[in-house]
C-alpha positions as CSV (number, residue, x, y, z in Angstrom):
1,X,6.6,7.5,34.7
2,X,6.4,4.1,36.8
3,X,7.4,1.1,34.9
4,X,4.1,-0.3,37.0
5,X,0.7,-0.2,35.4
6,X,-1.9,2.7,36.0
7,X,-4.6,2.3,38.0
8,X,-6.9,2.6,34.7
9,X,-4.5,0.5,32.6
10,X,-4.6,-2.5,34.8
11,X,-8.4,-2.6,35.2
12,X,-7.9,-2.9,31.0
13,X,-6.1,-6.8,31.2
14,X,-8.7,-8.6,32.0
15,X,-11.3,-7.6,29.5
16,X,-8.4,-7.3,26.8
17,X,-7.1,-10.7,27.6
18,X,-10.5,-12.3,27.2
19,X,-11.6,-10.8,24.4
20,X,-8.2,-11.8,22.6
21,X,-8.4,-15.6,23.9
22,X,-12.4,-15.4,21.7
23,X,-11.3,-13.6,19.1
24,X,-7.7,-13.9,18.2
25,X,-7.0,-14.5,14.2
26,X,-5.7,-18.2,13.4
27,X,-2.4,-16.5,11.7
28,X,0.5,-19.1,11.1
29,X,3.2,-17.2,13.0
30,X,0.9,-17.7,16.0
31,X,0.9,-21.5,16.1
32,X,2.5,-22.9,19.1
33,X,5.0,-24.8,17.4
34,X,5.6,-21.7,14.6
35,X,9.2,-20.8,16.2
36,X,11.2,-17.4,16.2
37,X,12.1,-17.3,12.9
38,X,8.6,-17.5,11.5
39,X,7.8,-14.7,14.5
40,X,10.7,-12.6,12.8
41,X,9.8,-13.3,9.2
42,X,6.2,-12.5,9.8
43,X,7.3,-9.0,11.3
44,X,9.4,-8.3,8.7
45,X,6.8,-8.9,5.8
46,X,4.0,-7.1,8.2
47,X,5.6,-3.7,8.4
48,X,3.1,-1.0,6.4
49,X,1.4,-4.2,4.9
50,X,-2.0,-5.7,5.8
51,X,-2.2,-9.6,6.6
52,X,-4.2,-10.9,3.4
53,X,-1.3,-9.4,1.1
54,X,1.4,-11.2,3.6
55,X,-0.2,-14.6,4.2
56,X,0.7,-16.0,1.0
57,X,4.2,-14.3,0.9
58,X,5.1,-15.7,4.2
59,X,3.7,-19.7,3.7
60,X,5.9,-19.0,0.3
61,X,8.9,-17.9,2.2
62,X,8.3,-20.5,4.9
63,X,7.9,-23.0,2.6
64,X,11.6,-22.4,0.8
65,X,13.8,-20.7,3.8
66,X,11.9,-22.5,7.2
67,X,15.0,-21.9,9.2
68,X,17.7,-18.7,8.9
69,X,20.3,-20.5,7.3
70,X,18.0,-21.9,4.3
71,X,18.1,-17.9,3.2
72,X,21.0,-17.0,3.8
73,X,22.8,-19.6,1.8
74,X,21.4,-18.2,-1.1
75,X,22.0,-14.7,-2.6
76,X,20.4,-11.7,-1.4
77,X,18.7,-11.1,-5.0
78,X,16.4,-14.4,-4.2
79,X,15.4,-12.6,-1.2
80,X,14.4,-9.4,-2.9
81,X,12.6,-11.8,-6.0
82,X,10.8,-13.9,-3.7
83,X,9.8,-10.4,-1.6
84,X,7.3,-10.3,-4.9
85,X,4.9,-7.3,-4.6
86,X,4.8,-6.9,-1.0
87,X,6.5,-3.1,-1.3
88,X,9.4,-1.5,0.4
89,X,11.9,-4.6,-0.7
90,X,14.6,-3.5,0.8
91,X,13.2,-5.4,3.8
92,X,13.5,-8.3,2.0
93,X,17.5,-7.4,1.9
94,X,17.3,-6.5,5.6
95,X,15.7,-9.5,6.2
96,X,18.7,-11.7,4.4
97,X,21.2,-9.7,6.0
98,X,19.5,-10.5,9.6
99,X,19.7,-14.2,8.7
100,X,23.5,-14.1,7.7
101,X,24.3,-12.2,11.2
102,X,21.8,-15.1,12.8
103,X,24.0,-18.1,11.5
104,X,27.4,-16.2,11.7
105,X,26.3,-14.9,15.1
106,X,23.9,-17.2,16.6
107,X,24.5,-20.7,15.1
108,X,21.7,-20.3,13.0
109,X,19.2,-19.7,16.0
110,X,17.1,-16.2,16.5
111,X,18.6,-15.1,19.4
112,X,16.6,-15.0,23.3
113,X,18.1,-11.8,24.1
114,X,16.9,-8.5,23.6
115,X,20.1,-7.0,23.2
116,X,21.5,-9.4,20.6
117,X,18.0,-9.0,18.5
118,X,19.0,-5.0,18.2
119,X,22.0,-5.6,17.2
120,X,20.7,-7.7,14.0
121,X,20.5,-6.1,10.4
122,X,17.1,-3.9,10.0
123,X,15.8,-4.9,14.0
124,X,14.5,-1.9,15.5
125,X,13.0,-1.0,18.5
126,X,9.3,-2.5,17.5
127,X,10.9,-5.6,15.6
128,X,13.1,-6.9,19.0
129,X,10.6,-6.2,21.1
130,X,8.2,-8.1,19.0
131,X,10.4,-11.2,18.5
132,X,10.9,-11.4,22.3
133,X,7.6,-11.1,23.3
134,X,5.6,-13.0,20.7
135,X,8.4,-15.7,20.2
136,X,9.8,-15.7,23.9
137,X,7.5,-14.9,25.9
138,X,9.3,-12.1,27.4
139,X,7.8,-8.9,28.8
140,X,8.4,-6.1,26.4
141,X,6.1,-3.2,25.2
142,X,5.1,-3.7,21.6
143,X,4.2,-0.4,20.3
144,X,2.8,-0.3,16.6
145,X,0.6,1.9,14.9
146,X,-2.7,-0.4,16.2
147,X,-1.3,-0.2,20.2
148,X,-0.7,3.5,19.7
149,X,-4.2,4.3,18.7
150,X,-5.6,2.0,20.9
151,X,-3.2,3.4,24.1
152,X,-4.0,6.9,22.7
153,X,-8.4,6.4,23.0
154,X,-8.3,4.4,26.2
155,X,-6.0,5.9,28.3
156,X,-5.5,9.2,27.2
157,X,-9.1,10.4,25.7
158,X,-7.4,10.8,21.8
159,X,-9.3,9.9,19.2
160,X,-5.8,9.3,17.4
161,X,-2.5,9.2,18.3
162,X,0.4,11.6,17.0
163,X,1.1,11.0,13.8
164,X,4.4,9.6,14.4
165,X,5.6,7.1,17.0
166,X,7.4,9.3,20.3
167,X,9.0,8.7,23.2
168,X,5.3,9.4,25.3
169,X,3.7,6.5,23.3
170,X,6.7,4.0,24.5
171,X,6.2,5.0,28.1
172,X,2.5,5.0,28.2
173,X,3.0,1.6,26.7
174,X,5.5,0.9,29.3
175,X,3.1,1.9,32.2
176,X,0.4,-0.6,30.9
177,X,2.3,-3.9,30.8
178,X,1.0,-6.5,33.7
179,X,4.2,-7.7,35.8
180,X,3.7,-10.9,35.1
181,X,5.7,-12.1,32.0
182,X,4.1,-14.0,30.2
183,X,0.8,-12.1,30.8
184,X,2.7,-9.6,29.2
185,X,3.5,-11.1,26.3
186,X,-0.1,-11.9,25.7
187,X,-0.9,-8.2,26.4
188,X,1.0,-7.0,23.8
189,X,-0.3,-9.2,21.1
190,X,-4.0,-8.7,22.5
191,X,-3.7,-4.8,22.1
192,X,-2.3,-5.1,18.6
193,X,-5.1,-7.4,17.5
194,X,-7.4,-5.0,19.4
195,X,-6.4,-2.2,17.9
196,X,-6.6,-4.4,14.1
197,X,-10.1,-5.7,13.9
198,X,-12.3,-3.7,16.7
199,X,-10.4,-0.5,17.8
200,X,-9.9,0.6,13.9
201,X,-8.7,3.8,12.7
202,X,-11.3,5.1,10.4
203,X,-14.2,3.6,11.8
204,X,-13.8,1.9,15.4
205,X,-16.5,-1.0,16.2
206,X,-16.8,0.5,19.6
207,X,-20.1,-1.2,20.0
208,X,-18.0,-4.3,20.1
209,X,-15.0,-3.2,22.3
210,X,-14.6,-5.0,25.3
211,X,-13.1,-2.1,27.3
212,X,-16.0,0.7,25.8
213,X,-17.0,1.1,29.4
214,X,-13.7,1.9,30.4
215,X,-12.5,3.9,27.4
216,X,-11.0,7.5,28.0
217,X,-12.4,8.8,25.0
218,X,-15.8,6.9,24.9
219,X,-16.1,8.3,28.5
220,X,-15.4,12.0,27.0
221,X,-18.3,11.5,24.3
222,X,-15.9,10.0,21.4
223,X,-14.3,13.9,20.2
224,X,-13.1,14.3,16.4
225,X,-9.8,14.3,15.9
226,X,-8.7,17.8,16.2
227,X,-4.6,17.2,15.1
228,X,-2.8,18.2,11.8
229,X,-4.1,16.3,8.7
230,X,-3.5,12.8,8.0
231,X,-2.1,12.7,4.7
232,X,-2.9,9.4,2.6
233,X,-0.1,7.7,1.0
234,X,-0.5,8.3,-2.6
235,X,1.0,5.3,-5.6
236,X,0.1,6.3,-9.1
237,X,2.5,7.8,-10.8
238,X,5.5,8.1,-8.1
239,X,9.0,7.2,-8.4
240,X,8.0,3.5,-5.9
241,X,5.7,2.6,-8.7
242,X,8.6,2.8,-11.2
243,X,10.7,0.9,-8.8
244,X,8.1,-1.5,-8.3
245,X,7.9,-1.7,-12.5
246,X,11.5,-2.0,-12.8
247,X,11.9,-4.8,-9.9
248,X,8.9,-6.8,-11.6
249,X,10.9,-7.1,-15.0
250,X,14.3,-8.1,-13.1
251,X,12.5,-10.6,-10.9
252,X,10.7,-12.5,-13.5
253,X,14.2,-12.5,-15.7
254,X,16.1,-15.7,-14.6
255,X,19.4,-14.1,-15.5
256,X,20.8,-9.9,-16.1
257,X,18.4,-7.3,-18.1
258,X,19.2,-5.6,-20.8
259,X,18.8,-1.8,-19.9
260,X,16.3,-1.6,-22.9
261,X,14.1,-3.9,-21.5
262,X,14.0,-2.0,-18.1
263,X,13.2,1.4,-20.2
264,X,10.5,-0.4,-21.4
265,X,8.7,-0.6,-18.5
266,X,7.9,3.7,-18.1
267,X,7.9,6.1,-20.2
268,X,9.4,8.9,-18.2
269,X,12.8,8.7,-18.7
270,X,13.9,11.3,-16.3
271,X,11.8,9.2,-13.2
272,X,12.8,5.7,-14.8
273,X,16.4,7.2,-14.5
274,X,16.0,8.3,-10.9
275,X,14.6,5.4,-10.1
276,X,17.2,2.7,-11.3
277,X,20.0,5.0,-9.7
278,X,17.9,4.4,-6.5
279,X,17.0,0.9,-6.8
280,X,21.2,0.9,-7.5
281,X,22.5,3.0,-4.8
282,X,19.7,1.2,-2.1
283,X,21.5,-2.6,-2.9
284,X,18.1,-4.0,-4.9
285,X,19.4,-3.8,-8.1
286,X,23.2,-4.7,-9.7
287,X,24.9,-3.3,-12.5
288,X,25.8,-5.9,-14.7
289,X,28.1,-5.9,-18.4
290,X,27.2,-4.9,-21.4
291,X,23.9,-2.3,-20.2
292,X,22.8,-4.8,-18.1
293,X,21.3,-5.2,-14.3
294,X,20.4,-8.0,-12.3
295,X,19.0,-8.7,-8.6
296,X,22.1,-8.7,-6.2
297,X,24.5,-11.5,-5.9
């Protein structure tokens, strides 16, 4: 596929670009003066979490590590106790391990190059792409689940995309970028927000869509999704809400556990055990003397 947009794509920037500049979220990350590294924290925190449950995580985070080398003078446990109840900590260990390679690396800067952001602890594809575009400026396709879906409706006539992120969804994202760079850069954050507040995935405000009229699957008469089911993420009872338990009672200690005091937390023994041994083996949790664990050092 061209690395120029399609014909239907391009007629999409306009009305996208507008709409964004009237209705973009004040979010701190987007301030002018926010910086790279509160682009790159804000990413981190955001994966598979919605913005209200971030916003005071980040403006914490901000407020105690506002450059790279603020975290990673400290040890990686702080990182995972000041990650709180955000879920899936081990980006909070990711995240420390980014800002180590930043100051040994970088001289305590988020790099400009696309390469170099790859080659940082827990960057992906999305997450350097993301950091170049929204902090740089730089013309990158940003393809999260909110782009997918909305890429998947207006272009190709699906009322959802696949269920997992592929190769198609990169290139259709690809096709669609303007040529300009820094257009581009807005693009991509203008689609995400797009696809966050109007083009949702249960119930899209398509009344208030700017790009309705042009919509693939408006045009087709909005089909039903016709795919494999969705399965919902499910919490109660599974071996993450143990983990979660048994991080909550090693983050609010200000020194090792005894292991009694962790069993205390969930009565299952057998999933208690299985989940220490993962919270152990995955670098969130340290054996300490004596029965004991602590946050890593």
């Amino acid at each position: 596929m061209s690395d120029s947009p399609l014909p239907l794509a391009s007629a999409l920037h306009t009305p996208v670009l507008s709409w964004y500049a009237d209705n973009a979220r004040t979010l701190p990350w987007r301030e002018p003066d926010a910086g790279a590294w509160a682009v790159m924290v804000s990413e981190f925190m955001l994966q598979q979490t919605p913005v209200a449950r971030v916003l005071p995580a980040y403006e914490a985070w901000m407020r105690r590590w506002p450059k790279p080398g603020d975290l990673a003078a400290e040890a990686p446990g702080e990182a995972v106790r000041a990650w709180d109840r955000l879920g899936y900590p081990r980006r909070a260990l990711r995240l420390h391990a980014a800002a180590t390679a930043i100051v040994e690396l970088h001289g305590g800067e988020v790099p400009r190059d696309h390469a170099a952001l790859l080659a940082l602890p827990g960057v992906g594809t999305y997450t350097a792409a993301a950091i170049a575009s929204f902090a740089y400026g730089q013309r990158h396709a940003v393809v999260d689940t909110n782009v997918r879906r909305v890429f998947a409706r207006a272009l190709a006539g699906l009322a959802q995309p696949s269920i997992s992120p592929t190769a198609a969804d990169q290139r259709l994202a690809v096709s669609a970028l303007p040529d300009d760079e820094p257009t581009a850069a807005r693009w991509a954050v203008a689609t995400m927000e797009l696809g966050a507040l109007v083009c949702t995935a249960r119930t899209p405000r398509c009344a208030e869509c700017p790009i309705r009229s042009q919509c693939a699957w408006v045009l087709a008469g909005s089909p039903p999704y016709d795919g494999p089911p969705r399965k919902g993420q499910t919490y109660e009872g599974t071996d993450r809400q143990v983990r979660g338990r048994l991080l909550a009672v090693l983050r609010a200690a200000p020194g090792p556990v005894a292991k009694n005091a962790l069993d205390a937390c969930w009565p299952d023994q057998v999933q208690r055990e299985r989940a220490l041994d993962g919270l152990v083996a995955d670098g969130l949790v340290d054996p300490f003397a004596d029965n004991q664990y602590q946050l890593p050092q």
